[in-house]
C-alpha positions as CSV (number, residue, x, y, z in Angstrom):
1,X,-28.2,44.8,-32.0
2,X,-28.6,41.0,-32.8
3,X,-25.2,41.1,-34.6
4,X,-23.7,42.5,-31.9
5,X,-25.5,39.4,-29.2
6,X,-24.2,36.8,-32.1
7,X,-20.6,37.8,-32.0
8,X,-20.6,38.5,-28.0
9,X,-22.1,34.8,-28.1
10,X,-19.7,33.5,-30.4
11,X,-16.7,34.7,-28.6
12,X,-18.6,33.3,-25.1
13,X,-19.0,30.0,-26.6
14,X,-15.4,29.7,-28.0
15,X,-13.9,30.9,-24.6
16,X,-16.3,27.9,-23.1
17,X,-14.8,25.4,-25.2
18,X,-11.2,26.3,-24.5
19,X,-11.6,26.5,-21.3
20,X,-12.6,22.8,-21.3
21,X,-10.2,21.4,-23.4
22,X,-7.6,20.2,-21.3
23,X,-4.1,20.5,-22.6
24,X,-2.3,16.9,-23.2
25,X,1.3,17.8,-21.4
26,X,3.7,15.8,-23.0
27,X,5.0,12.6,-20.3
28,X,8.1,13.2,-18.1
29,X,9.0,9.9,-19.6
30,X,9.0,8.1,-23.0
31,X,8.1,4.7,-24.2
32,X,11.5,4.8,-25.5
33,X,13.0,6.2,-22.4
34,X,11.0,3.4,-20.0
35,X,12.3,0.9,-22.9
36,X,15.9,1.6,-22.0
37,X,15.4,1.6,-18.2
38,X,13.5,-1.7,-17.8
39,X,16.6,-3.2,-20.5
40,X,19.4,-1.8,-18.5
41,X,17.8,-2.8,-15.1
42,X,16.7,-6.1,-16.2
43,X,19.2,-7.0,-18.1
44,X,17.0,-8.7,-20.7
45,X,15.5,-8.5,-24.2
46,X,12.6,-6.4,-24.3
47,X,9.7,-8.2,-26.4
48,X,6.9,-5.6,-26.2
49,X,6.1,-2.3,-25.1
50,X,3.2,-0.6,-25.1
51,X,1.5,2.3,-23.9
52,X,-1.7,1.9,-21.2
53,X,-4.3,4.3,-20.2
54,X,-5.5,4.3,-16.7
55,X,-7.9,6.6,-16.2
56,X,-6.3,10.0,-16.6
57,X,-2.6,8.8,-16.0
58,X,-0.6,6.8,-18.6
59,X,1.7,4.0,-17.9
60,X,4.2,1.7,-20.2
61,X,3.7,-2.3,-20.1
62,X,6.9,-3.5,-21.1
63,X,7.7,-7.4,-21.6
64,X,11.0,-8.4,-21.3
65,X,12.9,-12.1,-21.4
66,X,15.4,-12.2,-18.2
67,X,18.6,-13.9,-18.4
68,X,17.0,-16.5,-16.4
69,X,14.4,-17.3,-19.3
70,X,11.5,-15.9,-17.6
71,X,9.2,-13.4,-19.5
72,X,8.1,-10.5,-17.3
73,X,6.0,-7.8,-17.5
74,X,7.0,-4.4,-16.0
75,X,4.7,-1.3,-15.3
76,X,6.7,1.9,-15.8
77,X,4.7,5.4,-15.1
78,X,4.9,7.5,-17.4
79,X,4.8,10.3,-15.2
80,X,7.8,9.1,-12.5
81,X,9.3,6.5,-14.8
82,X,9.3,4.2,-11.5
83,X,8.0,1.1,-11.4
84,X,5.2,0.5,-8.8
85,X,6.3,-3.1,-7.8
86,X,3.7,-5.0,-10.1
87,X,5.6,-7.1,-12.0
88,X,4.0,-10.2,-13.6
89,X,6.6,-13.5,-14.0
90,X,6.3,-16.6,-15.9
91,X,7.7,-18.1,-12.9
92,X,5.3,-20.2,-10.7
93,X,5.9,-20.2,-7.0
94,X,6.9,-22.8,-5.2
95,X,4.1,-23.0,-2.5
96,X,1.1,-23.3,-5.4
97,X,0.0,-27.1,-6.5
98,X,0.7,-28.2,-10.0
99,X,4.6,-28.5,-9.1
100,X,7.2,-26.4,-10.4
101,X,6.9,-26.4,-14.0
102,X,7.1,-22.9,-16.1
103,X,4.0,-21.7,-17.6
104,X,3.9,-19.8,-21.0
């Protein structure tokens, strides 16, 4: 009878575990993929990429040198491969004080 408790609880706790592991799907997009895209839509040399965990979702940081010289940073999902419009420039705007020079 106690053998027969130990394997029923055995196969209990395994089922528990499984059922709390949650599966890792693969992402609809690649850090190579979001690589290529941020290239061919910037039109620049990509410096860094790197993958960057936001609470359960997963995007790519990609810095890339425009043709205009400015280094950028662009957010690709790694879910939509979109960009959500938070880009980070070198560039300083005009309307800030400390005049127009570039920061690096």
């Amino acid at each position: 009878m106690n053998m027969g408790r130990s394997v029923a609880l055995t196969a209990l706790l395994m089922w528990a575990f499984a059922a709390m592991a949650e599966p890792q799907a693969a992402p609809a997009v690649t850090l190579d993929q979001a690589v290529r895209q941020v290239q061919s839509d910037t039109g620049g040399k990509v410096l860094s990429a790197e993958p960057h965990r936001l609470g359960r979702r997963l995007e790519y940081r990609i810095k890339v040198l425009t043709p205009e010289g400015h280094v950028r940073v662009v957010a690709v999902s790694s879910e939509t491969g979109k960009t959500p419009g938070s880009t980070r420039s070198t560039r300083s705007s005009s309307g800030r004080a400390g005049g127009s020079k570039e920061k690096h």
